[in-house]
C-alpha positions as CSV (number, residue, x, y, z in Angstrom):
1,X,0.0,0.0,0.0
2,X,1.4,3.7,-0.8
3,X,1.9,5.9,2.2
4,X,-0.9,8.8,0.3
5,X,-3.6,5.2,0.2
6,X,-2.8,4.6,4.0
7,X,-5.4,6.3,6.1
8,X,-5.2,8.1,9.7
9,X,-7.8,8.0,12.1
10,X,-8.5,12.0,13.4
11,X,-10.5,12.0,16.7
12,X,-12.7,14.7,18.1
13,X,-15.4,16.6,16.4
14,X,-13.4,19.8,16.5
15,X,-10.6,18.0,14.4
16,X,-12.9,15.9,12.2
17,X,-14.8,19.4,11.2
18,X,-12.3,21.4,10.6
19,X,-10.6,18.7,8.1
20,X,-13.8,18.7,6.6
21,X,-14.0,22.3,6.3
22,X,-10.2,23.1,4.7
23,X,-11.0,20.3,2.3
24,X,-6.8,19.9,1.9
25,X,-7.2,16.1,2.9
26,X,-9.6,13.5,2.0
27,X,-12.2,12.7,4.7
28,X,-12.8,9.2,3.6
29,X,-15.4,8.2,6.4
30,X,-17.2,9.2,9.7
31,X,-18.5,7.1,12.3
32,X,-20.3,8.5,15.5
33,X,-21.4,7.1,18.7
34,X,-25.0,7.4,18.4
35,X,-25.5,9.5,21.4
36,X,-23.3,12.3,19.7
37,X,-25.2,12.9,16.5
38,X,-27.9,15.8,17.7
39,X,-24.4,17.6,18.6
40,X,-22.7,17.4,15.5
41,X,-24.8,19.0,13.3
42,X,-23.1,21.3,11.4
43,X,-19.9,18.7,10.9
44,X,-22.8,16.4,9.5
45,X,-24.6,18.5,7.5
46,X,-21.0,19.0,6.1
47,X,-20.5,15.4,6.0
48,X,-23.5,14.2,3.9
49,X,-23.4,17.5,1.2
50,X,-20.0,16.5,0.7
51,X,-21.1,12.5,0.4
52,X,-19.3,11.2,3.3
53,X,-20.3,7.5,4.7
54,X,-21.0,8.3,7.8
55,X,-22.0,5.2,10.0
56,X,-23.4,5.6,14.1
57,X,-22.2,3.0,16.2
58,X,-22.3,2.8,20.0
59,X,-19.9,4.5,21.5
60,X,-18.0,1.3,22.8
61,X,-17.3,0.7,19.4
62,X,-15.8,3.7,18.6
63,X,-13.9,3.4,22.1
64,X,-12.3,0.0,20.3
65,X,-11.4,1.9,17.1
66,X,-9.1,4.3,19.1
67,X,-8.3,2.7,22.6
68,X,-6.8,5.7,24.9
69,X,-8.8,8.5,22.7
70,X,-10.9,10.8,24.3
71,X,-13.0,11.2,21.1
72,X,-16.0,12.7,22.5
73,X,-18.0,10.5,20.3
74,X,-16.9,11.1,16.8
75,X,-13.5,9.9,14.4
76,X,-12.8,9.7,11.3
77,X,-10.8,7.8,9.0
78,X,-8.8,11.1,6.5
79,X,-5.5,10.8,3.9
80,X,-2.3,12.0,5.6
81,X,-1.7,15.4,6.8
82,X,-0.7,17.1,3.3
83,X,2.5,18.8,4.2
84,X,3.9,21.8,1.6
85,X,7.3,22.0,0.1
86,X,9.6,24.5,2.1
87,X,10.3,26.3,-1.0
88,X,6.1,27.2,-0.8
89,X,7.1,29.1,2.4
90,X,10.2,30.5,1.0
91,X,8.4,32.0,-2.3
92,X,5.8,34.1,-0.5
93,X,5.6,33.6,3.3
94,X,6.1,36.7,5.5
95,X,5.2,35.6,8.6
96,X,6.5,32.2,9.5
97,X,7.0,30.4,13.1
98,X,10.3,27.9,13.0
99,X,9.9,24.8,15.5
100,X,13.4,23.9,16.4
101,X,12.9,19.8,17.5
102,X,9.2,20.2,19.7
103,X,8.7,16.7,21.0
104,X,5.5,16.7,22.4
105,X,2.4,16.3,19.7
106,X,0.3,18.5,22.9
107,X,3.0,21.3,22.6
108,X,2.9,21.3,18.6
109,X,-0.3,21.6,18.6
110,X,-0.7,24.1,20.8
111,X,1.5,26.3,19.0
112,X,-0.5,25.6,15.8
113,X,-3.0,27.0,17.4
114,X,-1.8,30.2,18.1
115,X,0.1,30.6,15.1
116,X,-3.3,30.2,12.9
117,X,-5.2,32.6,15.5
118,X,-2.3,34.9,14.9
119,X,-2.2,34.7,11.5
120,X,0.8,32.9,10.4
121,X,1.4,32.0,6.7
122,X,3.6,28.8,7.6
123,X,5.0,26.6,10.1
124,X,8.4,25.0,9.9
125,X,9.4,21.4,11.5
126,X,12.1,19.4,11.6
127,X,11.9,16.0,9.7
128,X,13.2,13.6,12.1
129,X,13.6,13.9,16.4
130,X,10.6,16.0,16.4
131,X,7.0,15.7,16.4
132,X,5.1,15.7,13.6
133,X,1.2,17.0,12.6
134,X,-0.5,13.6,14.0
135,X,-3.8,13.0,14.7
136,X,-2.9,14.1,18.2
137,X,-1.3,17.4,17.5
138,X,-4.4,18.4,15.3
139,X,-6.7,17.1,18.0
140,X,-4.4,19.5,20.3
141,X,-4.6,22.1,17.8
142,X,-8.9,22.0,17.9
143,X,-8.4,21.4,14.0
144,X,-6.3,24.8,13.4
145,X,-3.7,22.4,11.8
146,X,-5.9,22.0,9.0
147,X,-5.6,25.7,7.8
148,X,-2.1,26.0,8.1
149,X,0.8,25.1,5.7
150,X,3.8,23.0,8.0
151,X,6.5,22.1,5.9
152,X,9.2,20.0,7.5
153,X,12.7,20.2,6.7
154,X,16.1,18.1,7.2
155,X,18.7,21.1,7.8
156,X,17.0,23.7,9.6
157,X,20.3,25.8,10.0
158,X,20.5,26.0,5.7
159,X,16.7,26.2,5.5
160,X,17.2,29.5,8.1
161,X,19.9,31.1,5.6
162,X,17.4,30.5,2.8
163,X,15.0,32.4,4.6
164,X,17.3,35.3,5.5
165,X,18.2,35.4,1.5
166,X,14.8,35.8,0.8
167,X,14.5,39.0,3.5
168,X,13.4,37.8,6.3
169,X,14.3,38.6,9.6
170,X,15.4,35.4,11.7
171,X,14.5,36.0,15.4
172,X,14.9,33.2,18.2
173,X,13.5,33.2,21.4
174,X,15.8,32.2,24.3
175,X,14.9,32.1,27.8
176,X,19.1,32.7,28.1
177,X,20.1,35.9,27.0
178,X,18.8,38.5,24.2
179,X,17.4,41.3,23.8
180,X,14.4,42.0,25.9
181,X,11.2,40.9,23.4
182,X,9.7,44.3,23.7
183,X,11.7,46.1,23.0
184,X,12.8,44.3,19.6
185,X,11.2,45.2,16.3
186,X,9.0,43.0,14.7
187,X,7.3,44.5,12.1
188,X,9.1,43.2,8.8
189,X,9.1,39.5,7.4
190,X,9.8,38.0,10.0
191,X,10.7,34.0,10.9
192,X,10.3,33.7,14.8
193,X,12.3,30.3,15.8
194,X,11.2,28.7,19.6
195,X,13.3,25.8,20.9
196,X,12.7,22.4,21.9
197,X,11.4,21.4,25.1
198,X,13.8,21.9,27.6
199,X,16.8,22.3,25.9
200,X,15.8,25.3,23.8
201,X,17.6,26.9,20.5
202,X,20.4,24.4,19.4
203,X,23.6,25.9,19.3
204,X,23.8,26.1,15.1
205,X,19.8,27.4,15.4
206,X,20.8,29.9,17.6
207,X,24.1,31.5,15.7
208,X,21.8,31.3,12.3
209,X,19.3,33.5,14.2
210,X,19.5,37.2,12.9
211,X,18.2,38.6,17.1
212,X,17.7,36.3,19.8
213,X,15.3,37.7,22.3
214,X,14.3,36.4,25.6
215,X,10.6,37.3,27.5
216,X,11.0,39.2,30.6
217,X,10.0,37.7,33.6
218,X,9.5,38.8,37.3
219,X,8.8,35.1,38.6
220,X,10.8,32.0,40.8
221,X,9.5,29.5,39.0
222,X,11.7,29.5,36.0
223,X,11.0,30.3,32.2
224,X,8.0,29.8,29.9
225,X,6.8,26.5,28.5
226,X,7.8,26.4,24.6
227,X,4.2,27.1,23.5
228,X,3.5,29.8,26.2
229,X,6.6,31.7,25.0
230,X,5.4,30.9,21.4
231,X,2.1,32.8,22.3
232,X,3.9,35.7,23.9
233,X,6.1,36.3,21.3
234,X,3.4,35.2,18.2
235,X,1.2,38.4,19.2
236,X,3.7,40.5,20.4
237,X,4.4,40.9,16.5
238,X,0.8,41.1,15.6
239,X,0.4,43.5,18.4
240,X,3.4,45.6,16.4
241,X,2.2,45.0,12.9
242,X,-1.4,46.4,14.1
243,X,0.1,49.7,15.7
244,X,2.4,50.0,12.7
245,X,-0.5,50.1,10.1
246,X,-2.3,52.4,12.5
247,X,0.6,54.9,12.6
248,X,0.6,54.8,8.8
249,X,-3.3,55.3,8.3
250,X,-3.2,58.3,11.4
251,X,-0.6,60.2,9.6
């Protein structure tokens, strides 16, 4: 079987109607616990125009589809998560969040999130020792996954200098040093990069970085969570962009 004809099974009826509503992946069918269906409405109203098996089932049977799932009654069987090519980012991307090696599908999908509330054109992932958009992550996400382009890439450190050939400005966020976040500017092309778990920018992430800026903190309990500082930092460049274009329409 080719990896495109092998399916994935997205749980939750956030997930399962946003995949159905971004229409970048197939949605191949639906099965719902019986109980569930007078909530679902709109997802199956979506469902059936778009003809859509969808089969009810009791909800034990859906618990032995996806043992460990909290699926809150509804999955679906969907085509892989349709990744872009990082040269799609490169070509018109002005907005971009870089994940350097996050580990936990709760944390990516977090961050996706917030990137698509904050209006991010693309999200960049490593390949390999990271996590990638599962059917957890976009469960994690509450389906935002599904309207964002993630591309995943080998060599982050050459995909960086790309990026920087093509104008934009590279800033990493490190909980070790920096400039103070708010006092950097952030109104240009911009690719913010955010650290793994724990260990934060790599070494060869870091030294590619144009700025590294850190979030002030008045605390003792330590720094940020990756997607917490990813928030922070995600609309503390929206919040910039926003007063920029107000300056230019006020004067």
């Amino acid at each position: 079987m080719r990896p495109e004809e092998r399916g994935e099974l997205l749980a939750g009826p956030r997930a399962v109607y946003e995949a159905l509503r971004a229409s970048r992946r197939s949605v191949r069918r639906i099965w719902l616990a019986r109980q569930a269906q007078a909530e679902v409405t709109p997802l199956l109203a979506l469902a059936r125009a778009n003809g859509i098996p969808i089969t009810a089932e009791a909800r034990e049977a859906l618990d032995r589809r996806a043992p460990g799932t909290s699926h809150q009654g509804v999955l679906a069987e969907v085509s892989p998560y349709p990744y872009v090519a990082p040269e799609e980012l490169i070509a018109d991307a002005t907005f971009l969040l870089v994940l350097d090696g996050i580990q936990d599908p709760q944390n990516l999908g977090a961050m996706l999130r917030t990137a698509e509330t904050a209006g991010v054109q693309g999200i960049v992932i490593l390949r390999d020792r990271a996590a990638g958009v599962t059917p957890a992550a976009v469960r994690a996400s509450a389906g935002a996954a599904e309207h964002l382009r993630v591309a995943r890439v080998g060599n982050l450190a050459s995909f960086l200098a790309r990026l920087k050939s093509g104008g934009l400005w590279v800033v990493g966020a490190d909980a070790n040093g920096g400039q103070e976040l708010f006092t950097a500017d952030l109104r240009g092309p911009l690719a913010l990069v955010i650290g793994g778990e724990g260990r934060g920018l790599r070494p060869l992430t870091r030294s590619r970085c144009d700025l590294v800026v850190r979030i002030p903190q008045a605390g003792q309990v330590g720094s940020l969570n990756a997607s917490a500082a990813a928030a922070v930092c995600l609309f503390e460049a929206v919040r910039q962009r926003r007063d920029s274009v107000k300056s230019v329409s006020l004067s």
